[in-house]
Residue, then its C-alpha position, 0 to 999 in steps of 0.5 A: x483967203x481964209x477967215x481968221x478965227x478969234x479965241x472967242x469963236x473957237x470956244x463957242x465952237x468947242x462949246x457947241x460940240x461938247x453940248x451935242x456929244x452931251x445930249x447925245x449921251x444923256x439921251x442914251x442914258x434916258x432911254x437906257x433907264x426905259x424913257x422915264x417921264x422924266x424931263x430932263x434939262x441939259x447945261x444949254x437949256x435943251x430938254x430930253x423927254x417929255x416936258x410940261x404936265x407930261x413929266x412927273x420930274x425935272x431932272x437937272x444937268x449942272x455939267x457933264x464931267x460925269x457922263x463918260x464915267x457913265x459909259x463904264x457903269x452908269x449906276x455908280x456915275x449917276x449916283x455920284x453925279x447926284x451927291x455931287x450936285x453935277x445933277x439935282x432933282x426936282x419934284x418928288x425924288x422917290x417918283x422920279x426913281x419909281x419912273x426909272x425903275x418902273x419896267x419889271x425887272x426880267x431875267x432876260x434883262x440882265x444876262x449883261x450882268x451875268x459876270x457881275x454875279x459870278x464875281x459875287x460868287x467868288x467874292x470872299x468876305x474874311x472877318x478882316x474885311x467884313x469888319x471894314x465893311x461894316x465900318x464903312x456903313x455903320x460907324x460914321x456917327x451913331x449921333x447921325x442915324x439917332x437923327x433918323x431912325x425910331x428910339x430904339x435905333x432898329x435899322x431893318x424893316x418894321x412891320x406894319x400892322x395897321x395903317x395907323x401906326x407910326x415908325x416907332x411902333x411898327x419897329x416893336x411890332x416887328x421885334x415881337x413878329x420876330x420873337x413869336x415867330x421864334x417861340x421864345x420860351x422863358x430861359x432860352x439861350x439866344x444867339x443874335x449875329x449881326x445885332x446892330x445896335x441891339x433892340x432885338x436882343x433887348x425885346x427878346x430878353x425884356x419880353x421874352x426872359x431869355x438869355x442872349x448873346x450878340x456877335x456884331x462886328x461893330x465895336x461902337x454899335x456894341x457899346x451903344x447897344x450895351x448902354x441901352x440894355x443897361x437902361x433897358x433893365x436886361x443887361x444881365x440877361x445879354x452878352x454883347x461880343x464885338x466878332x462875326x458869325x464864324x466866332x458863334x462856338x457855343x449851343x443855343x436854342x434859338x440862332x436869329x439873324x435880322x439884316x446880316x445875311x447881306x453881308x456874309x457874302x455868296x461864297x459864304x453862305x455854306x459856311x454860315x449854315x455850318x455855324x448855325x447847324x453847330x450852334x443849334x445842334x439837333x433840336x434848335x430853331x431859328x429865323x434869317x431876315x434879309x433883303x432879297x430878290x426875284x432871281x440872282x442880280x449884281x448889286x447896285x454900282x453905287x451902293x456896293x462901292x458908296x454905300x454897303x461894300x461888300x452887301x448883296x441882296x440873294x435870291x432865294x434859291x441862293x439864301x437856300x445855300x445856307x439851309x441845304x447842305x447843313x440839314x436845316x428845314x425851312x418852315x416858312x418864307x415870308x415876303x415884307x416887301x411893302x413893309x419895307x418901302x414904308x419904313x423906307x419912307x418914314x426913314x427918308x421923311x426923318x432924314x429930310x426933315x434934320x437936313x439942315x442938321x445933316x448938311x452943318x454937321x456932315x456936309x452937303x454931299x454927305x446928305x445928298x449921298x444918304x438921300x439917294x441911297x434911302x430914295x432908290x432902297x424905296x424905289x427898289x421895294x417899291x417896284x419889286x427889284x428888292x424883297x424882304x424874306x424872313x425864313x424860318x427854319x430848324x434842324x431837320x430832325x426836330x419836332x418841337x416846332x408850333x405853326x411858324x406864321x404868328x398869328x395876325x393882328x387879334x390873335x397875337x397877344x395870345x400866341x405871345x402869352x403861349x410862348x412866354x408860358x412855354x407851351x410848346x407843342x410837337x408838330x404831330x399835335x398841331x392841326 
């Protein structure tokens, strides 16, 4: 005779199967991130990994509606997982994420992600969809990122010249490493794209006597920035037009662009380089900061859809589509990769630190979400998936150009004393 079954015991059946399907799943997962000594607790009280003194981290799992999600793109699911709170972490979230991104990123890794980068290529970024992008990431609250950020609300990597320096003034030091790099002389015309909430263009013209224009897609970064150059005692020296790059028609001496590149989008880059080679003509100069990477990868699941729609960080040889084909040279590639995994830091220390702030005003998963993303940018800097090159460069046919690497911390004051007198050399007299 068959034994009858309560309700009871068919859930605790069903229950039973759906844990073993989990930790199947989760182990997968673990293992595809290369076994990070990461213990990792499932709903049941089951643990993957390794456990005690041997883990760094405990990564907790709340419930497993997530996990399927994972089987399409395990970035994008994890990270939603996260803000959500179907997972928490606990120890220090940035070395948990070291642990995952540890292993060396190799070529040979990623062919997976082969069509992801052909569908970047083909991506087309029209000035429609580059102003919702922008929108997307930079006007949610400027009152949010004054929370985080230094007082002159400069959202790129700062420069540390010295182990002492603080958020604040490793972000100036990295506005003049810029200028200087540029030469800036007294009276020259400045074209700023993607200029934010404008802290170069204010440097540049309260430091520099020059004149700027900023093209910024961003109507409220516009506004911001034009009452901080009013206070600032510059804004007669700077016109802010809310337009992209492609609106840049006028000649300038000097093109700058500090963290736009990432928004152009592949398909893009040729046509960037037209603008600048237009803007500049024969005898100009100018300088692209970017985040970047080793060799061509698709970009984060996560961060292209929760974060930067739209953003890819480029390879050099594919940041070089911008130079090639429009007879600009490039002087100089520099690599700030560990100055940004400290700003990165900095950014994430302030960010916890107004948690309760962000939380009351924003909501919890609008912290967690801001959280993770500044956690895996320093992770990804910190392991060397990310970089951070500033190009310099200038028409192929001037001669006007200095060394283009400031001087280091000693020699700089003098170099900028140079530039603000004007004294330029040709590159024939240079030694």
């Amino acid at each position: 005779m068959r034994a009858s079954t309560t309700p009871a015991s068919r859930t605790a059946a069903t229950t039973r199967i759906v844990d073993r399907v989990a930790s199947r799943l989760v182990e997968l997962l673990w293992r595809s991130y290369g076994e990070p000594p990461v213990e990792v607790e499932l709903r049941d009280g089951s643990v993957i990994g390794p456990r005690g003194s041997d883990a760094i981290g405990r990564i907790a799992i709340h419930n497993y509606g997530w996990l399927l999600g994972a089987l399409r793109d395990r970035d994008l699911a994890v990270g939603d997982a996260y803000a959500g709170g179907s997972i928490s972490i606990d120890g220090d979230l940035i070395a948990v994420l070291d642990a995952a991104h540890r292993t060396p990123p190799k070529w040979a890794d990623h062919r997976s992600r082969l069509p992801g980068i052909a569908t970047e290529v083909a991506r087309r970024i029209g000035r429609r969809t580059a102003r919702r992008n922008a929108a997307h990431h930079y006007e949610a609250d400027t009152e949010f990122y004054r929370l985080w950020l230094d007082p002159s609300m400069t959202y790129t990597c700062a420069y540390f010249e010295n182990d002492a320096m603080n958020l604040a003034e490793a972000q100036a030091a990295k506005l003049d490493y810029v200028c200087r790099k540029l030469h800036l002389a007294p009276g020259d015309r400045v074209v700023d794209a993607g200029s934010g909430w404008g802290s170069l263009a204010i440097h540049m013209a309260a430091h520099y006597g020059v004149h700027v224009d900023c093209f910024n897609v961003s109507p409220l970064q516009n506004e911001y920035a034009a009452r901080l150059a009013e206070r600032a005692g510059v804004a007669d020296k700077i016109r802010f037009h809310t337009a992209d790059y492609r609106s840049i028609n006028d000649r300038y001496d000097v093109f700058v662009s500090v963290g736009m590149l990432e928004h152009v989008g592949l398909a893009h880059y040729e046509e960037l380089g037209a603008v600048v080679r237009r803007a500049i003509g024969s005898d100009g100069r100018g300088l692209i900061h970017s985040i970047g990477r080793d060799f061509p990868m698709a970009t984060n699941g996560w961060i292209r859809q929760r974060i930067f729609p739209g953003g890819y960080a480029p390879a050099l040889t594919e940041a070089m589509r911008v130079f090639q084909p429009n007879r600009l040279s490039v002087l100089d590639v520099e690599n700030l990769r560990p100055h940004y995994a400290r700003t990165l830091e900095c950014w994430l220390s302030n960010l916890q630190r107004e948690r309760a702030t962000i939380e009351d005003r924003y909501g919890v998963g609008f912290y967690r979400r801001w959280e993770l993303y500044l956690a895996s940018a320093c992770s990804g800097f910190r392991n060397g998936w990310l970089q951070l090159y500033q190009i310099a460069f200038a028409s192929s046919e001037s001669n006007e150009v200095l060394r283009v690497r400031a001087s280091p911390t000693g020699g700089a004051e003098e170099n900028s004393q140079a530039q603000r007198s004007g004294a330029v050399r040709p590159l024939r007299e240079v030694g």
